[in-house]
PATOR-140446 format. One line per field, with one value per residue (C-alpha): residue number from 1; residue in three letters; x, y, z. Coordinates in steps of 0.2 Angstrom, whole numbers, always signed. Each point is the difference from the previous one (the first is absolute). Example, Ala and Ser with C-alpha at 12.3 -4.5 7.8 and 13.67 -1.06 7.14 Angstrom:
BEGIN
seq: c(1; 2)
type: c(ALA; SER)
xx: c(+62; +6)
yy: c(-22; +17)
zz: c(+39; -3)
***
This chain:
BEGIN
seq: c(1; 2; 3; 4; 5; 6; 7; 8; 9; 10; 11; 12; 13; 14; 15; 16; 17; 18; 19; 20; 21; 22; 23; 24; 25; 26; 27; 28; 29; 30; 31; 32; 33; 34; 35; 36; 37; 38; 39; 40; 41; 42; 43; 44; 45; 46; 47; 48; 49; 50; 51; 52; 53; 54; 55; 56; 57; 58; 59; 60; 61; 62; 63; 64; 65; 66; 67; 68; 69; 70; 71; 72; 73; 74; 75; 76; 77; 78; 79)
type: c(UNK; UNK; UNK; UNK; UNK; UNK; UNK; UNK; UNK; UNK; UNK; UNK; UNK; UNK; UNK; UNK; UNK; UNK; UNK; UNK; UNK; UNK; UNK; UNK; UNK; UNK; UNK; UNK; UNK; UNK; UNK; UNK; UNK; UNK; UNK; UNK; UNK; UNK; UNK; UNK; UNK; UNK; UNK; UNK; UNK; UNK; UNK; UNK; UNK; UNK; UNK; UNK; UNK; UNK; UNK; UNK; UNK; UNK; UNK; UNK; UNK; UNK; UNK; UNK; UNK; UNK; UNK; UNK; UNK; UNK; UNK; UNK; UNK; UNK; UNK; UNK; UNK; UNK; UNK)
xx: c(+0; +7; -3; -13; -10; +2; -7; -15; -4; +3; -16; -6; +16; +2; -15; +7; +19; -5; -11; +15; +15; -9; +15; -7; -10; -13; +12; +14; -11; -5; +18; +3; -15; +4; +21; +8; +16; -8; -9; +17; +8; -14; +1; +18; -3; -14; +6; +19; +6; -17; -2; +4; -15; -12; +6; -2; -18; -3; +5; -12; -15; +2; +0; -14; -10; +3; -7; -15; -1; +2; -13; -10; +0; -3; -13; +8; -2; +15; +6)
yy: c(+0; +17; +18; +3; -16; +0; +19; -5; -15; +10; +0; -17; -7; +10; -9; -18; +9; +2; -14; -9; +7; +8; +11; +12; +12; +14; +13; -10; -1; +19; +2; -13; +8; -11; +3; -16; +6; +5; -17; -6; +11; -6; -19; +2; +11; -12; -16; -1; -19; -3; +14; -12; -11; +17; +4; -17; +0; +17; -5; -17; +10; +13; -15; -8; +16; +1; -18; +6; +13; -9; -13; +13; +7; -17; -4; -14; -3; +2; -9)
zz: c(+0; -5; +6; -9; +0; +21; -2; -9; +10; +16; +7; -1; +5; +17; +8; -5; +5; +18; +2; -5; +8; +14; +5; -11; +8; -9; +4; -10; -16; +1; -1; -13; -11; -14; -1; -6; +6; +18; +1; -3; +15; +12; -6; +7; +15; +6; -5; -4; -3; -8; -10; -18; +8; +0; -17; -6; +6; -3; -21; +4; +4; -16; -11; +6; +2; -21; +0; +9; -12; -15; +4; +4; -15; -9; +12; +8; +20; +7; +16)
***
């Protein structure tokens, strides 16, 4: 996921962001506000040794979230 595609996925992923990692509080995403490179800073901030897992996920979940929208689109269920 790049810069741009993070930014415009911003405000779906925050809710799965700090469901997920929960040391992410509401005040660290007003800060974030969609920054790749702030997410980035906070990921390491916050979590450190496993920031690559974060990232990893963090790429996971815009993948499937194209799925989603793919199937969408072609009027598939998705799962």
């Amino acid at each position: 996921m790049n810069a741009h595609q993070f930014q415009g996925k911003w405000k779906q992923f925050k809710g799965e962001l700090k469901t997920q990692w929960g040391k992410f509080t509401d005040d660290d995403l007003r800060q974030i506000e969609g920054s790749y490179d702030k997410f980035v800073g906070k990921a390491q901030e916050l979590y450190g040794d496993r920031k690559e897992e974060l990232m990893k996920w963090a790429d996971e979940w815009y993948q499937r979230s194209l799925h989603k929208v793919e199937e969408a689109g072609t009027g598939q269920k998705t799962r």
